[in-house]
C-alpha positions as CSV (number, residue, x, y, z in Angstrom):
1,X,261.7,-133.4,-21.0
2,X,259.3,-135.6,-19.1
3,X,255.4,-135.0,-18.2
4,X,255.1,-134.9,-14.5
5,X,252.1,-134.2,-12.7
6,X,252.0,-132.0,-9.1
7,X,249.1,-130.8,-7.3
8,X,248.1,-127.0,-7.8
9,X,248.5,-125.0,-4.7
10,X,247.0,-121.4,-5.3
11,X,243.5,-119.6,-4.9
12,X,242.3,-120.9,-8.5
13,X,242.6,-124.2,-8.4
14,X,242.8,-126.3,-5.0
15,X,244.9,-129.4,-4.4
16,X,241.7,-131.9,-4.8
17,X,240.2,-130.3,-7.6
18,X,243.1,-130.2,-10.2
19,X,246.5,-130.8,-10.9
20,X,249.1,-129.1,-12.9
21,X,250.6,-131.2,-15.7
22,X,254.2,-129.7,-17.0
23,X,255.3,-130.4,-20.2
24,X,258.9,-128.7,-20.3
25,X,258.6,-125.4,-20.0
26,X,254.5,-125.0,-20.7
27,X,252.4,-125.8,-17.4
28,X,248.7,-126.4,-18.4
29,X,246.2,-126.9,-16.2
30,X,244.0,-129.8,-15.8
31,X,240.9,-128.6,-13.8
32,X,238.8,-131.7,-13.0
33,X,236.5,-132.9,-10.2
34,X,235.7,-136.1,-8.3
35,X,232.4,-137.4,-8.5
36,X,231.8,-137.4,-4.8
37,X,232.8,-133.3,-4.8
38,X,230.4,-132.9,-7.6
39,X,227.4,-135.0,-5.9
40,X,228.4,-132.7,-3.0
41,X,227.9,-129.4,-4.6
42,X,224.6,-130.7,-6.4
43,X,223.2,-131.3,-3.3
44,X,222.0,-128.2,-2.2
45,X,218.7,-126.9,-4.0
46,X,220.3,-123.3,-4.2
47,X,223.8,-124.3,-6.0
48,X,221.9,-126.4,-8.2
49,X,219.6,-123.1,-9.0
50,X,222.6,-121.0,-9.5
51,X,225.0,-123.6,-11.4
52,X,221.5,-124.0,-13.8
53,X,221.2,-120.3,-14.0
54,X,225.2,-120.3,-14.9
55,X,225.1,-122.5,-17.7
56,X,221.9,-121.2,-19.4
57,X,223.4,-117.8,-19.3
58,X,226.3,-119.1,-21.7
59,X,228.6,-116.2,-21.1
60,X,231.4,-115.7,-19.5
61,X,230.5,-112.0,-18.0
62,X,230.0,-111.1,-14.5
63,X,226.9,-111.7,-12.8
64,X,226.1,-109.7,-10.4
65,X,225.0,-111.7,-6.9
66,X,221.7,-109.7,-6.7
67,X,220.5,-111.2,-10.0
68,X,221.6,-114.8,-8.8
69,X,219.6,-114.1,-5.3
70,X,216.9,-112.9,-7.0
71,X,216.4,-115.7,-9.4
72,X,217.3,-118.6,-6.5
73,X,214.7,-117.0,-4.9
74,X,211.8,-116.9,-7.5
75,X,212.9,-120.6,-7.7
76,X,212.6,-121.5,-4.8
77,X,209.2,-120.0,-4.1
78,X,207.7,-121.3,-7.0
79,X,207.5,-117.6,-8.4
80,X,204.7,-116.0,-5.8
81,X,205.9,-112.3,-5.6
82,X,204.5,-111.8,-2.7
83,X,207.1,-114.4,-1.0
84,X,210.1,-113.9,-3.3
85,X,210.9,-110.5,-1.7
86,X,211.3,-111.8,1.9
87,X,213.6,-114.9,0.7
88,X,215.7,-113.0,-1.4
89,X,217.8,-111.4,1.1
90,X,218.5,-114.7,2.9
91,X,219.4,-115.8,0.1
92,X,221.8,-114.2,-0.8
93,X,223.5,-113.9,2.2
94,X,223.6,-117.8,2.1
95,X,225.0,-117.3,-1.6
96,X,227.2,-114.7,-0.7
97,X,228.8,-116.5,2.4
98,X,228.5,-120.4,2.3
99,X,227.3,-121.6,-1.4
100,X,229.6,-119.5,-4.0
101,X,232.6,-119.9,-1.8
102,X,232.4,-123.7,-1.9
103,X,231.6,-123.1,-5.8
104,X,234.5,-121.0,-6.1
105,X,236.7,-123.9,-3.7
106,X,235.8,-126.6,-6.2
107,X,236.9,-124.7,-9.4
108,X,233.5,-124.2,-10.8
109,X,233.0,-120.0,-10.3
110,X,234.8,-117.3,-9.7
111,X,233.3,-115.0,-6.8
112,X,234.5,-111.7,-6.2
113,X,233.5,-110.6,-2.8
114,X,234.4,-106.9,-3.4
115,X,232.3,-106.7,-6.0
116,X,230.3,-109.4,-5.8
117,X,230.0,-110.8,-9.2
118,X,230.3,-114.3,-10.3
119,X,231.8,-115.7,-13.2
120,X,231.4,-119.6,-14.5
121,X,235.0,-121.3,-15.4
122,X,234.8,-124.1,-17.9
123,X,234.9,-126.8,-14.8
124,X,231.3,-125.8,-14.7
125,X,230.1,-127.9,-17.7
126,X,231.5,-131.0,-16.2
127,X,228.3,-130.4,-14.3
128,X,226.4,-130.0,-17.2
129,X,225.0,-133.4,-17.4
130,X,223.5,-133.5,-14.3
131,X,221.6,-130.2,-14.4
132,X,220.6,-129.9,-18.2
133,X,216.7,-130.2,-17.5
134,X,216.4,-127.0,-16.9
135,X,216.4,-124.2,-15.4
136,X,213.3,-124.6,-12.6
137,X,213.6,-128.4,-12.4
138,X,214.1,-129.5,-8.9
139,X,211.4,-132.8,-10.1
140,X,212.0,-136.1,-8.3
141,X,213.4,-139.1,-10.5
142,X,211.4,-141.1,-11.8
143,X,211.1,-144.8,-13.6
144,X,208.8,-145.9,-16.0
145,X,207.5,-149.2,-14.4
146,X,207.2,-151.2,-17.6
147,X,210.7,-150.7,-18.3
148,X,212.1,-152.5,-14.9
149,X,208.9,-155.2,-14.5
150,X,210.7,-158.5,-14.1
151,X,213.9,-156.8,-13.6
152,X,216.2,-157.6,-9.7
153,X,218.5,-155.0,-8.6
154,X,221.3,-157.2,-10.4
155,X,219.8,-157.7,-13.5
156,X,221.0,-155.6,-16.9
157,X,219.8,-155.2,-20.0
């Protein structure tokens, strides 16, 4: 029996985020994501703070959406107390209605809305690279200036 490859159709795993691959009678799934959806979903400051928060965890257990408001949040207002109360419950209802259903849409959480609880699925540490500095870092890029001196945009080394 051949391998054939069809696109996934079901609430796990969307048509442009994976593909079931059948090898006779054992279907395994191939969860993957494009480089443009990921560069989408790390463009928001709060995914980024809950993906981060995700992976650091290193579990596979619920989380419960209060504890991912709470700590989006403290990031995004640098910690002051005073501020992190009145962001919190915006936050999570941004969480809780735009940002973990398009993290759930591109294979990379789980969200249950009845019990609101998220759960990473291993698509999440495709991600991985692009978020391992930590979990506060939202710092710009930079480049060390003797490294590129003499260098055009064409040039490699």
């Amino acid at each position: 029996m051949g391998t054939r490859e069809t696109p996934a159709y079901d609430s796990a795993y969307d048509s442009h985020t994976s593909a079931v691959r059948t090898d006779g009678d054992r279907p395994a799934r191939r969860a993957r994501i494009s480089r443009d959806e990921a560069f989408r979903v790390l463009q928001d400051d709060r995914r980024r703070a809950v993906l981060r928060f995700l992976l650091a965890e290193g579990t596979n257990d619920p989380t419960p959406l209060s504890t991912l408001a709470a700590f989006v949040a403290a990031v995004q207002c640098d910690g002051e107390r005073a501020v992190v109360g009145e962001v919190q419950e915006r936050v999570r209802v941004a969480l809780h209605h735009s940002h973990l259903p398009m993290l759930a849409d591109h294979g990379l959480v789980t969200y249950d809305h009845a019990t609101r609880t998220v759960e990473p699925k291993p698509l999440l540490a495709a991600l991985d690279p692009f978020l391992e500095d930590g979990l506060g870092a939202e710092r710009d890029l930079t480049v060390d200036p003797d490294r590129v001196e003499g260098r055009g945009p064409g040039d490699a080394r």
